[in-house]
N, C-alpha and C positions, 0 to 999 in steps of 0.2 A: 727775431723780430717780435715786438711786443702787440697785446691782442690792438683791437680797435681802442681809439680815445673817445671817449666820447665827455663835448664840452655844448657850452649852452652860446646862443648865438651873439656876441659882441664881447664875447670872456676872454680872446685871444686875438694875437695881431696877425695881420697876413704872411710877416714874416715866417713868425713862429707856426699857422696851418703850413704855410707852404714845406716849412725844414720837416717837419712830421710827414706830410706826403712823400716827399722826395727823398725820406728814410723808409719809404714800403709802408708806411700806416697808413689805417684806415681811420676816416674820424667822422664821428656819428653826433648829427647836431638834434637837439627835438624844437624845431619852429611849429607857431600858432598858424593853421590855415583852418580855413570854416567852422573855429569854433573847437576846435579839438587839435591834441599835439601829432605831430606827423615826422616821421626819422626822414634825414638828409643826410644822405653815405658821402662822404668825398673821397677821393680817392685819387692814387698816378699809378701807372703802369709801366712807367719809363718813357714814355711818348706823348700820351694824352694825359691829360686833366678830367675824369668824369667827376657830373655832380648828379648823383644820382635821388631824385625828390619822388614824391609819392605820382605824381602826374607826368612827367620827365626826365631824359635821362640829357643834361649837358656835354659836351665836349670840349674843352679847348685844348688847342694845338700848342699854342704861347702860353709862357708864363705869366706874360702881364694883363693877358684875358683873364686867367684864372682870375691876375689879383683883382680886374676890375670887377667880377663873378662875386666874390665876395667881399665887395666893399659894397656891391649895386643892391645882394640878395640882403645882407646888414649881417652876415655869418662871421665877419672880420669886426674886430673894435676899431672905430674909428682915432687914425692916427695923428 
Protein backbone atom coordinates (compact mmCIF):
# COMPACT_ATOMS: atom_id res chain seq x y z
CA UNK A 1 0.00 0.00 0.00
CA UNK A 2 1.22 3.41 -0.89
CA UNK A 3 1.81 6.28 2.06
CA UNK A 4 -1.10 8.88 2.31
CA UNK A 5 -2.23 11.16 -0.93
CA UNK A 6 -2.39 14.19 -0.12
CA UNK A 7 -4.38 16.47 -2.77
CA UNK A 8 -5.80 20.15 -2.44
CA UNK A 9 -9.73 20.43 -2.04
CA UNK A 10 -11.63 20.29 -5.75
CA UNK A 11 -8.33 18.79 -7.53
CA UNK A 12 -9.97 15.29 -7.74
CA UNK A 13 -13.47 13.56 -8.44
CA UNK A 14 -15.41 11.55 -5.95
CA UNK A 15 -14.73 8.75 -8.13
CA UNK A 16 -11.34 8.93 -8.13
CA UNK A 17 -11.20 9.76 -3.70
CA UNK A 18 -13.40 7.05 -3.41
CA UNK A 19 -11.13 4.15 -5.76
CA UNK A 20 -7.97 5.51 -3.50
CA UNK A 21 -9.96 4.99 -0.14
CA UNK A 22 -11.37 1.64 -1.03
CA UNK A 23 -7.59 0.77 -2.17
CA UNK A 24 -6.49 1.30 1.91
CA UNK A 25 -5.25 4.98 1.20
CA UNK A 26 -5.30 7.64 3.28
CA UNK A 27 -5.74 11.17 1.73
CA UNK A 28 -4.95 14.25 3.36
CA UNK A 29 -6.65 17.44 2.26
CA UNK A 30 -5.32 21.07 3.70
CA UNK A 31 -8.83 23.48 3.68
CA UNK A 32 -8.99 27.14 4.91
CA UNK A 33 -10.84 27.30 8.33
CA UNK A 34 -10.44 30.58 10.55
CA UNK A 35 -8.02 32.04 8.72
CA UNK A 36 -5.25 29.39 8.71
CA UNK A 37 -4.81 25.86 6.84
CA UNK A 38 -6.04 22.85 8.81
CA UNK A 39 -5.41 18.66 7.58
CA UNK A 40 -8.58 16.75 6.68
CA UNK A 41 -7.59 12.75 6.98
CA UNK A 42 -10.16 10.69 4.89
CA UNK A 43 -10.01 7.45 5.23
CA UNK A 44 -12.15 3.52 4.94
CA UNK A 45 -11.57 0.76 6.93
CA UNK A 46 -13.61 -1.76 5.03
CA UNK A 47 -16.92 -0.65 6.70
CA UNK A 48 -16.86 3.01 7.55
CA UNK A 49 -16.08 6.05 5.74
CA UNK A 50 -14.27 8.51 8.42
CA UNK A 51 -13.67 12.10 7.68
CA UNK A 52 -11.46 13.02 10.20
CA UNK A 53 -11.32 17.34 10.32
CA UNK A 54 -9.39 19.32 13.01
CA UNK A 55 -13.05 19.71 15.16
CA UNK A 56 -14.65 16.37 14.12
CA UNK A 57 -14.48 13.10 13.31
CA UNK A 58 -17.38 11.88 10.48
CA UNK A 59 -18.62 8.57 9.81
CA UNK A 60 -20.42 7.25 7.03
CA UNK A 61 -21.76 3.87 6.78
CA UNK A 62 -22.91 4.27 2.83
CA UNK A 63 -21.03 5.03 0.01
CA UNK A 64 -23.20 7.68 -1.29
CA UNK A 65 -22.91 9.52 2.10
CA UNK A 66 -19.37 9.61 1.67
CA UNK A 67 -19.98 11.04 -1.89
CA UNK A 68 -22.46 13.46 -0.70
CA UNK A 69 -19.61 14.39 2.27
CA UNK A 70 -17.50 15.37 -0.25
CA UNK A 71 -19.33 17.16 -2.67
CA UNK A 72 -21.33 19.14 0.51
CA UNK A 73 -17.58 19.75 2.33
CA UNK A 74 -16.24 20.97 -1.71
CA UNK A 75 -13.24 18.05 -1.03
CA UNK A 76 -14.63 16.50 -4.53
CA UNK A 77 -14.28 18.60 -7.97
CA UNK A 78 -17.44 19.21 -8.94
CA UNK A 79 -18.76 16.91 -11.73
Amino acid sequence: MDGPLRIEPGERSADEILDELRAGRRILIGVEVAGGTHEVVLRYDGETYHCDTPTNLHRHTEEAEMRSCLYRMGYAAEE
